[in-house]
Structure formats: structure tokens, C-alpha cells
N, C-alpha and C positions, 0 to 999 in steps of 0.2 A: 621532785615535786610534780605532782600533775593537777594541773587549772582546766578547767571546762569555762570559755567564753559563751557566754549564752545573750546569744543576739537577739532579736525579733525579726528583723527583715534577712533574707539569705547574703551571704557576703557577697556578692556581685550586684546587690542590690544599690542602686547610685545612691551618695549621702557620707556626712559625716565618719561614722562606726566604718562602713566597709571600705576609706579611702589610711581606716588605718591598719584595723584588728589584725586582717589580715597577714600586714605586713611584721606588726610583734610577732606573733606564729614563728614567722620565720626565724625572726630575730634569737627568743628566746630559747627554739631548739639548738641555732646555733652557737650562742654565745653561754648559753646556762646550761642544756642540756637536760630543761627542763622539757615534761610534756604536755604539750598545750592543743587540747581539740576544740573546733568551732561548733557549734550547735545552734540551729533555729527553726521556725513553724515554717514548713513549704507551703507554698499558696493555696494545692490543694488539698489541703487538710482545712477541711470546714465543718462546722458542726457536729462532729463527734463527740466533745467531752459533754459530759455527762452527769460530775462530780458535782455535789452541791460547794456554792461558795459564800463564806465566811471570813470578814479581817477582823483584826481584834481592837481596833483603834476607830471606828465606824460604822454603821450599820446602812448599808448600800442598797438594801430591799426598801426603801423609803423612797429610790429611786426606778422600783420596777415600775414595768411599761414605758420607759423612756428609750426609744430605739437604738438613738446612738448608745448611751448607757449600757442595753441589752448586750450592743454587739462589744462593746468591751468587754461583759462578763464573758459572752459565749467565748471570746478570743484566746480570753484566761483560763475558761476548761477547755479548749483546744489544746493550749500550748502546755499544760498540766498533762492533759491524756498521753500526747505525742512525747512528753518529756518520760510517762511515765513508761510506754512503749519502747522507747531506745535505748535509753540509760541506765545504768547502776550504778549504784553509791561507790564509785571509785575513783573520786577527785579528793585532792589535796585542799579545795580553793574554789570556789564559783565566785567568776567575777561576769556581773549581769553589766546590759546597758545598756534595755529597756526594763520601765517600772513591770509591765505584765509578764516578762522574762523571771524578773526578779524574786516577784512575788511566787510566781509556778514552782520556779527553782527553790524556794525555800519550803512551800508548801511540801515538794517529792521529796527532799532532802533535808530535813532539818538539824540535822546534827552536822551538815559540812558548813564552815563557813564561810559566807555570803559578802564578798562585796558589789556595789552597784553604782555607774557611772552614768548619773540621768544628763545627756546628751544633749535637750532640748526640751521647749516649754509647747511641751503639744496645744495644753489649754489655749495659750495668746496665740498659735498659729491657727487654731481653728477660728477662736472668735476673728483673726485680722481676716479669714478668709470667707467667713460669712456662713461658719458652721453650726455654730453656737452663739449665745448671747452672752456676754459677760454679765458677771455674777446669775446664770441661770442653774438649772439645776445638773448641766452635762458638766461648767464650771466649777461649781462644789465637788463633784464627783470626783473629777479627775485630780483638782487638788488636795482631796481628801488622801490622796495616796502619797502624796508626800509624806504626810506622818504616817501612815501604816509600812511605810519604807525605811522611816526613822525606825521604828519600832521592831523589826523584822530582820533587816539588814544588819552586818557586823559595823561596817563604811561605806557609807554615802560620798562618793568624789562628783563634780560637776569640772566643764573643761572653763569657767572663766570668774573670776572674781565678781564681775556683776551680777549674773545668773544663781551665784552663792548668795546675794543678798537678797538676789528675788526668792529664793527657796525659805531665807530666814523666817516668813511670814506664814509659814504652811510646816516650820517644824519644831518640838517643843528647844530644840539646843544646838541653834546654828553652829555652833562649836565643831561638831561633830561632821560637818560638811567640809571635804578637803576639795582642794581644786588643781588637778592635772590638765593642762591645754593638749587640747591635742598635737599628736607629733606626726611628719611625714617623712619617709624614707628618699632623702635625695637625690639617689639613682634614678627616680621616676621623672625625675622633673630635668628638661634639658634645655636650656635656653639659645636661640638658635641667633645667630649675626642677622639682622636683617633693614632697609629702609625703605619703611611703606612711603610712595611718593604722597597717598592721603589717607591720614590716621583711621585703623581700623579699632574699633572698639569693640569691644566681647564683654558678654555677661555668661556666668553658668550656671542656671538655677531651676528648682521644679516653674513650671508658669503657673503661679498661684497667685491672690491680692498679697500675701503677706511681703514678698520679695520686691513691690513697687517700680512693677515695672512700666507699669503705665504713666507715670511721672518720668522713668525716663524716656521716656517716648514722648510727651511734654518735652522737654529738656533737647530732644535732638531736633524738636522743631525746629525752637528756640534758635537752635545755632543754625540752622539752615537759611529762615530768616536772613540771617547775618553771612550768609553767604558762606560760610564753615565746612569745608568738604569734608566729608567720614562716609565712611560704612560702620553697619553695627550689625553686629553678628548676633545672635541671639541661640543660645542653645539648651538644650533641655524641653520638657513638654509636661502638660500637662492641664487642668482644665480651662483655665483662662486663653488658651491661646485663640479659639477663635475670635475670641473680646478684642486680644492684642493687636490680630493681624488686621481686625475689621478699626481699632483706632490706627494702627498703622497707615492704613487706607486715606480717613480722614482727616492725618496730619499732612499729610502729601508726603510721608516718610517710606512709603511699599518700597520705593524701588532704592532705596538709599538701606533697607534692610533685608536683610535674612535669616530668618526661622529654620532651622537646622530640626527640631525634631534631639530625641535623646542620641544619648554620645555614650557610651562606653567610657573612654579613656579619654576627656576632654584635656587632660595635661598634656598630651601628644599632640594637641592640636593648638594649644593656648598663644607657644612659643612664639606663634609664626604675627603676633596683634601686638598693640602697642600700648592697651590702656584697657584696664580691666576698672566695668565700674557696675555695681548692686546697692543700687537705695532700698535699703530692705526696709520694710518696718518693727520687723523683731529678728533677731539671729543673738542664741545664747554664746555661743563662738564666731560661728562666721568660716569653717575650713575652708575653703572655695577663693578668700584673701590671701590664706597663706601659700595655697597653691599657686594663685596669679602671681605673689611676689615669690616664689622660687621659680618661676617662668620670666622672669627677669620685667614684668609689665609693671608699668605705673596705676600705683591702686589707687580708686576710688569709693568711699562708702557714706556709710551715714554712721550719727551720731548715738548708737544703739545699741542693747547689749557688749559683749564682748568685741565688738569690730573696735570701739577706741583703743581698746586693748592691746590690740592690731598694731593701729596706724594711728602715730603721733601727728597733726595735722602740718602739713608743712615742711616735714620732715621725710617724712619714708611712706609719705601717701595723699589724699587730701580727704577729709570731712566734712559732711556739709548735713543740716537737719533734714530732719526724717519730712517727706511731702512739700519738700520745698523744690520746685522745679527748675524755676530762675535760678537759685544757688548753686543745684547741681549744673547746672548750661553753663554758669558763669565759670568753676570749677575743672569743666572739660574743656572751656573757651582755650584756661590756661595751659593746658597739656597737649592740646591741640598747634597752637601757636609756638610754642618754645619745647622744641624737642631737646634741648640742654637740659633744661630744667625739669621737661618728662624723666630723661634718663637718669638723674640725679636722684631722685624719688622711687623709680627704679631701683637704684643700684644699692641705696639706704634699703630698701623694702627687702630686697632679697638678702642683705647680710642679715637683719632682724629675724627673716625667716630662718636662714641657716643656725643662727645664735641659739633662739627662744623655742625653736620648734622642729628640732629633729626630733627624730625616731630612738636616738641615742639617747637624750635628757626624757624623755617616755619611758621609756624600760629601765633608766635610772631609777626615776622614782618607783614608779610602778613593783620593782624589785623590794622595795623598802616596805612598799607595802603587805606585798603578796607572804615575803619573809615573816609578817609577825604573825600571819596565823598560819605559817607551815609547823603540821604535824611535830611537837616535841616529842623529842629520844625520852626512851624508860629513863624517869628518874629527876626530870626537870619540872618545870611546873607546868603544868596541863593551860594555860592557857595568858595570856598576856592580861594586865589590867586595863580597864577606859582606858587610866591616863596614860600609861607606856603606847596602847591603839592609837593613841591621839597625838602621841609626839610624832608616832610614823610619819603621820601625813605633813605634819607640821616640817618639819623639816629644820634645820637649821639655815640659818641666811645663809645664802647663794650666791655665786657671782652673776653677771650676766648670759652667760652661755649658761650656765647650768640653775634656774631657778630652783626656788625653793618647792614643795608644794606647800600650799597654803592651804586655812586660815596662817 
């Protein structure tokens, strides 16, 4: 069998999709022996495509003249043209996972079939960062492509039970939405012996408003105040950070922090800190949790999308509502104070990781699904039903190492 993954951003690009795709690649040359190539738009491929565009499920010219809008379509006949540049119809299987991946891939390809794995809610991260207006017309837009994805697409998977009920409202038959968490390859993740004399906290995230981090930076005031010794490392980049480093300034937190700027391989570096904490204000998954908790750190997050998902509170992590500052201080007070109890949370965080979210229970399913629309031999029946397509993803109950996919 041979799959074409069709990314949007290149695989080295930092994020969810390339801390995994990559690694199935590997996996299913070795274990299946299947062939699986990666494909995406380079950065400088701009304004080339050409091709007039049309979905069948909306009419998008109602939105011409609206910039951002424009540059999605223009993105969409980039990623069309360069798709139709490189490629030939000789996949068994396109599994997308982005919507404008998805879409180009079925437009060049229409008779291969298409599954698509929507990653995350572009819309709510643009409006939490002050892109868009909610409910404006870049918001319609963009969620108008949920259903034209229903409609287009063979299966629709998303990585967390919540983010499937957010999708419910933008498709005609939530049914048809399966849900795979993402998985990570354990080798990567090494957790090192260590005892910081004063708890070092780490966050790894783009610096945007939707990840909240300005709250915690609130929150390390909080505990400074209180006389609370830490560092807080801070890594990743991105627009917000002069904002950061300048409330940095004005909490008296500069020198108790450091701005790292982007990382490569921040798993290599995670090991070495004691308490991984992200108040986001939206994350349909949250990979960057599961990562902390296979680096052996005590998570902390918020109450939002797929992070509870995560982390039971109390148990294998701590929770605390979204823009609440004081909760999170209070939250880190505890983890800060009782290294027992950090580690405990720890060591629950990391077995859950290794349980719910290898790389193995991924290509489990994932297998199950790619299987029902591989190529049938002369003779059988040309093509599975809905409902046979819909048990795939469904799956039968599962134990806990090995969930189900869901609905």
C-alpha cells in the first residue's frame, strides 16, 4: 500500500503534525512495509496558482476582497499548483492534515481516497489572538470548510473527543468524525535524574495571546510576592514576545525569566525542569502535555479543549480555569512546595503518556483505518459501505493501553 501524508507546513516545521507524522513514516516502512511519502507547500512557493476556485457546499466569492480570506484562497491555488507539479495519481490513500491540504488533494486527485485529520481550530486561535472577530466574515469562512471537508473527504478524524463536539456544529453528521489522539515515539523522550535546589518551570509554546501566557506571568508574580523561588524558562517565539518580555519587566519577573527564542527539539531539553505549565486559552489537543509528561515533569494546564483529556486533576497533573491567575499561583504554590507530591504527578503523568499515547496505539488504529480503503484485489467489492467506513474508526472497546477510536 502506498499513503501520501499531505501536510501544510514542512515537517521540521515546530507543532503538533511534525512532532508526529514523521515518526509513523518510520514506523510503517518498518513494521508494515508499507510506502508512505511526506508532501507539503515550501515557503517559497507564493502566488503561483492560478486555477479558478470552487467548493460545492458554499459559495466563498461572497467573501472576495477580504484579505485574509484572499490569502487562504491564493494558499489553496498554491498548494493545488505545486501538488499538481510534483505528484501523480500513485497513492493507494491521501491522508491530509490540514483543511487546505485536503481540499487541493482531492481537487488533483479525485478518484484516490482521501482521509483528513483537522489538527486544530485555526478560527478560535485567530480570533483569541486578535486576528479575526468572531462570528465575522474570515469566521464564517473558515468554518464553512468543515462541511465542504465533510462533503469531500472519505474520513474526517480529529485528535480529541472535545474538538469532535466542537466540529459537530459546522457538520451535517458528527457521526462520521473519528477521533485518534495523537501519538509519540518514546525513544525521543528521555527523562534525566535530577534535583533543582529551586523549581525550574518551563512552558513550550508559539508566543501568541491564545496560549495565556501573560497570566502566567501574573501568576509568577503572585508567587514571588510570596517569597517562592523559581525560574521560568520560556521557549518558543513568536509575535507577542516583545509584549511578554516588556510585562516581564513590569512585574519585576526579567530576571527570575528567560526567553529562549525557538528550539528545535525542546524534548531534549525539557528533561532537565521540574514543572511544565501552559494556561492556554484553546488547544484541540494540547501535544506539548504529553510530551512534558514523557519527560517525567509535573503538568500543569487549563480547563480546555482536549488538555482535560490529558490530565485528570489531581492525579497525573493539576487544572485550573482558563484566565485565572491566582489559581494557577495557587496550583504551582503546590508543586513548588512538595516535591513528593510534584513527583507523584509526575510519575502518574508519564505512565498515562506511555499507556494512551504511543506511537504504537497510532498506527494501531490508524492501520484500521488506512485498511478499508486499500485498493481491493480483482473480484471483491470495489469499495466498503458508510457503515462498514464508520465501524473502522469506531472501533470496538478498548482496554486502557490500547483505546478505542472514537465516536
Amino acid at each position: 500500500m502506498k499513503i501520501l501524508q499531505a501536510l501544510f507546513f514542512p515537517p521540521e516545521q515546530p507543532g503538533g503534525v511534525s512532532s508526529m507524522v514523521p515518526y509513523i513514516q518510520e514506523r510503517f516502512a518498518a513494521k508494515k512495509g508499507w510506502e508512505m511519502e511526506l508532501f507539503s507547500l515550501p515557503k517559497r512557493i507564493r502566488n503561483k496558482g492560478t486555477a479558478p476556485v470552487g467548493f460545492a457546499t458554499f459559495d466563498w466569492t461572497i467573501y472576495a476582497g477580504n484579505p485574509i480570506i484572499e490569502k487562504y484562497i491564493q494558499t489553496y491555488k498554491d498548494y493545488l499548483w505545486w501538488t499538481r507539479m510534483r505528484l501523480k495519481p500513485s497513492f493507494d490513500l491521501i491522508h491530509a492534515h490540514h483543511p487546505i491540504a485536503a481540499l487541493a488533494m482531492k481537487e488533483a486527485f479525485p478518484d484516490i481516497p482521501l482521509v483528513v485529520t483537522i489538527h486544530s481550530s485555526y478560527e478560535r486561535e485567530l480570533i483569541l489572538n486578535g486576528r479575526i472577530a468572531e462570528g465575522g466574515p474570515e469566521h464564517a469562512f473558515l468554518t464553512s470548510l468543515y462541511r465542504e471537508l465533510e462533503e469531500r473527504s472519505d474520513q474526517i478524524l480529529t485528535v480529541s473527543s472535545a474538538f469532535r463536539r466542537y466540529l459537530g456544529d459546522y457538520v451535517q453528521d458528527p457521526e462520521r468524525v473519528g477521533v485518534i489522539p495523537n501519538g509519540f515515539d518514546e525513544r525521543r523522550f528521555r527523562p534525566f535524574p535530577h534535583e533543582n535546589p529551586v523549581a525550574q518551570l518551563i512552558t513550550v509554546c508559539r508566543l501568541v495571546p491564545a496560549k495565556g501566557l501573560d497570566v502566567l506571568l501574573e501568576a509568577c508574580a503572585l508567587l514571588k510576592k510570596k517569597g517562592l523561588p523559581f525560574v521560568l524558562h520560556l521557549i518558543g517565539d513568536g509575535p507577542s514576545r516583545p509584549e511578554l518580555e516588556q510585562l516581564a519587566v513590569e512585574l519585576n519577573l526579567y530576571e527570575d525569566t528567560i526567553f529562549y527564542g525557538y528550539m528545535l527539539h525542546p524534548e531534549e531539553f525539557m528533561p532537565f525542569f521540574d514543572i511544565f505549565v501552559l494556561p492556554s486559552r484553546a488547544e484541540a489537543f494540547g501535544n506539548v502535555f504529553a510530551e512534558a509528561a514523557l519527560c517525567l515533569l509535573a503538568v500543569v494546564g487549563t480547563e480546555v479543549g482536549g488538555i482535560p483529556e490529558q490530565i485528570e486533576n489531581g492525579r497525573n497533573g493539576l487544572l485550573v480555569p482558563v484566565n485565572d491567575a491566582h489559581a494557577l499561583a495557587y496550583a504551582l504554590e503546590k508543586l513548588i512546595l512538595d516535591p513528593s507530591f510534584r513527583y507523584n504527578l509526575a510519575r502518574a503523568g508519564q505512565e498515562k503518556a506511555k499507556r494512551a499515547y504511543s506511537l504504537t496505539r497510532v498506527i494501531k488504529q490508524l492501520v484500521k483505518v488506512y485498511e478499508h480503503y486499500a485498493v481491493e484485489p480483482e473480484g471483491s467489492e470495489a469499495e466498503p459501505s458508510a457503515e462498514t467506513a464508520r465501524a473502522a474508526v469506531s472501533g470496538a472497546p478498548g482496554d486502557a493501553g490500547n483505546p478505542p477510536v472514537s465516536p
